[in-house]
C-alpha positions in Angstrom: -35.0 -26.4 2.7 -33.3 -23.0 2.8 -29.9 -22.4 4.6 -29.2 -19.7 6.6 -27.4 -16.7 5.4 -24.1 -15.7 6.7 -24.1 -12.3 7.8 -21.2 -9.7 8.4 -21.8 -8.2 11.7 -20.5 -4.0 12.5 -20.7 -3.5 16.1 -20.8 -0.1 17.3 -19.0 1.1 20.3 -19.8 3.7 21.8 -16.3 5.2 23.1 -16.3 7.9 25.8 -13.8 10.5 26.1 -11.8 9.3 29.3 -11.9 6.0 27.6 -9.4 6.8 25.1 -6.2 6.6 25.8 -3.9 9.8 26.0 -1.2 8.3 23.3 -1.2 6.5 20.3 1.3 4.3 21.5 -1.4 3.0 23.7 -3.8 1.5 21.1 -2.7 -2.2 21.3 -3.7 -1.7 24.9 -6.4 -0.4 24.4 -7.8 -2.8 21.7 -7.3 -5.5 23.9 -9.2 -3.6 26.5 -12.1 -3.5 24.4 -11.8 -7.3 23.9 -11.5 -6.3 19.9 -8.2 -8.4 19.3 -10.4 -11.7 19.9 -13.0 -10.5 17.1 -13.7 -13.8 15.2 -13.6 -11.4 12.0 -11.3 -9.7 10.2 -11.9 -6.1 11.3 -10.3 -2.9 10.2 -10.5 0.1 12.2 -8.5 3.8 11.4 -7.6 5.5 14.7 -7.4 9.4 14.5 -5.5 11.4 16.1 -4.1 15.0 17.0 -0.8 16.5 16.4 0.1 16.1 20.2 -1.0 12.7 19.4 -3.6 12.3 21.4 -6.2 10.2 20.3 -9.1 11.6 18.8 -11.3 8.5 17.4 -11.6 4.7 16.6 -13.7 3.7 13.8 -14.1 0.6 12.1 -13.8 0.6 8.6 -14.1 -2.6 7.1 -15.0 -6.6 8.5 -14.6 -9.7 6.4 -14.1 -13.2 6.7 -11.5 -15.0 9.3 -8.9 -14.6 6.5 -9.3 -10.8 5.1 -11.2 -7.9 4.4 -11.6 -5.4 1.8 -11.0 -1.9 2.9 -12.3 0.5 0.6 -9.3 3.4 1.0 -11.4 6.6 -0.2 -14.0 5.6 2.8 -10.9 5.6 4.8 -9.6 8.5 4.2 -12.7 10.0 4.5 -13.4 8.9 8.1 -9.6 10.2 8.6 -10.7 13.5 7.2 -14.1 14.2 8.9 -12.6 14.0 12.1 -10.6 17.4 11.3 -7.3 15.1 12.6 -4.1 14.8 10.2 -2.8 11.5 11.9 -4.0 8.1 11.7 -2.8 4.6 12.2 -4.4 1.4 10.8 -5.4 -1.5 13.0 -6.3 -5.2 12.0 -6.9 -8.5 13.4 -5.5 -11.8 12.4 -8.0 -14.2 13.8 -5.9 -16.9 12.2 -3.1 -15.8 15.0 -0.9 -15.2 12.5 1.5 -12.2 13.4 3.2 -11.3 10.6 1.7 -8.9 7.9 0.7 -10.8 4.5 1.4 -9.8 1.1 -2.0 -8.9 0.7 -1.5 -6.5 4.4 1.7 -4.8 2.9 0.1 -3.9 -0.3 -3.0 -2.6 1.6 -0.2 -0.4 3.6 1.9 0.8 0.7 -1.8 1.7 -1.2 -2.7 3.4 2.1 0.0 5.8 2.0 0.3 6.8 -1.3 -3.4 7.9 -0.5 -2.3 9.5 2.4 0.7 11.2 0.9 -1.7 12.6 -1.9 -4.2 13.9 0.4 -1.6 15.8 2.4 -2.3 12.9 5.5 -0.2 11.6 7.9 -0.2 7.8 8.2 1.9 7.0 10.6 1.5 3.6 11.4 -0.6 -0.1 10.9 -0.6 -2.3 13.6 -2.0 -6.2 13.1 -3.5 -7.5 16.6 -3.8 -11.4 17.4 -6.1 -13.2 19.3 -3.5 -14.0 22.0 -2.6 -10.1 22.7 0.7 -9.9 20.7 0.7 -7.5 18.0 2.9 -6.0 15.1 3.7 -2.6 14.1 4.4 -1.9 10.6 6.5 1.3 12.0 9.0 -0.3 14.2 9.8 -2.9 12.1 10.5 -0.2 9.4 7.8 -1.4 7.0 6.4 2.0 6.8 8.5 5.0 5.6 6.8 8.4 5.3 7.5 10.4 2.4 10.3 13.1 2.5 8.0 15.9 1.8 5.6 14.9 4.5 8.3 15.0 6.7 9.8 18.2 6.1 6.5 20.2 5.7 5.5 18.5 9.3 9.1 19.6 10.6 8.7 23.2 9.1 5.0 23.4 10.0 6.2 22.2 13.7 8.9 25.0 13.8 6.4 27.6 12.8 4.4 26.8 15.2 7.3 26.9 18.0 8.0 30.9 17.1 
């Protein structure tokens, strides 16, 4: 008697323009929306975005097991990078409904940014969603500190572009 195999699933959603939402700050939102705080998975997904941070993409990245998954950081980088955007945030589930980041989520961050910082990125946040629609962000609870010289060159690339 054979038993059957467990299988990761990677659902595709198709995403039209006027479905995104016109800030970042809207992403929770919108990840409830799509129902994709409720996955029984642990999912990953990188959203890109402009530097009038406006949305751009969401991609999923990585999908485990109820209690983690294993992001593979050049991959997300790379999805960061093909979409010609300098700005990305992070997104995860917690099936477990546990709302606060784990050692293992705050490693993952700090790993992600050094990344970032290297590759001349902007990560600017990582958000954990739970099944019952609260969620966390890295940023506001100061978790996540850009580096200096990411946030002077933005700050002197910004005023250029002001002249």
């Amino acid at each position: 008697m054979t038993t059957p195999s467990r299988r990761a699933e990677l659902r595709l959603h198709v995403i039209h323009e006027e479905d995104l939402p016109g800030a970042f700050h809207d992403v929770p939102t919108l990840f409830q929306k799509w129902g994709l705080h409720q996955e029984p998975q642990e999912c990953v997904w990188v959203v890109a975005y402009d530097a009038n941070m406006t949305v751009r993409t969401v991609m999923e990245v990585a999908r485990g097991s109820h209690v983690r998954a294993e992001v593979h950081i050049p991959t997300l980088l790379a999805s960061v990078l093909t979409t010609g955007c300098e700005r990305f945030m992070l997104v995860h589930n917690h099936p477990s409904r546990r709302l606060v980041p784990s050692l293992g989520d705050r490693e993952l961050t700090i790993e992600i940014m050094d990344a970032a910082n290297a590759c001349g990125l902007y990560f600017e946040d990582h958000v954990i969603l739970t099944p019952n629609g609260k969620w966390y962000s890295f940023e506001e609870h100061g978790l996540l500190k850009r580096a200096d010289y990411i946030e002077h060159s933005g700050a002197a690339r910004k005023a250029a572009s002001d002249r």
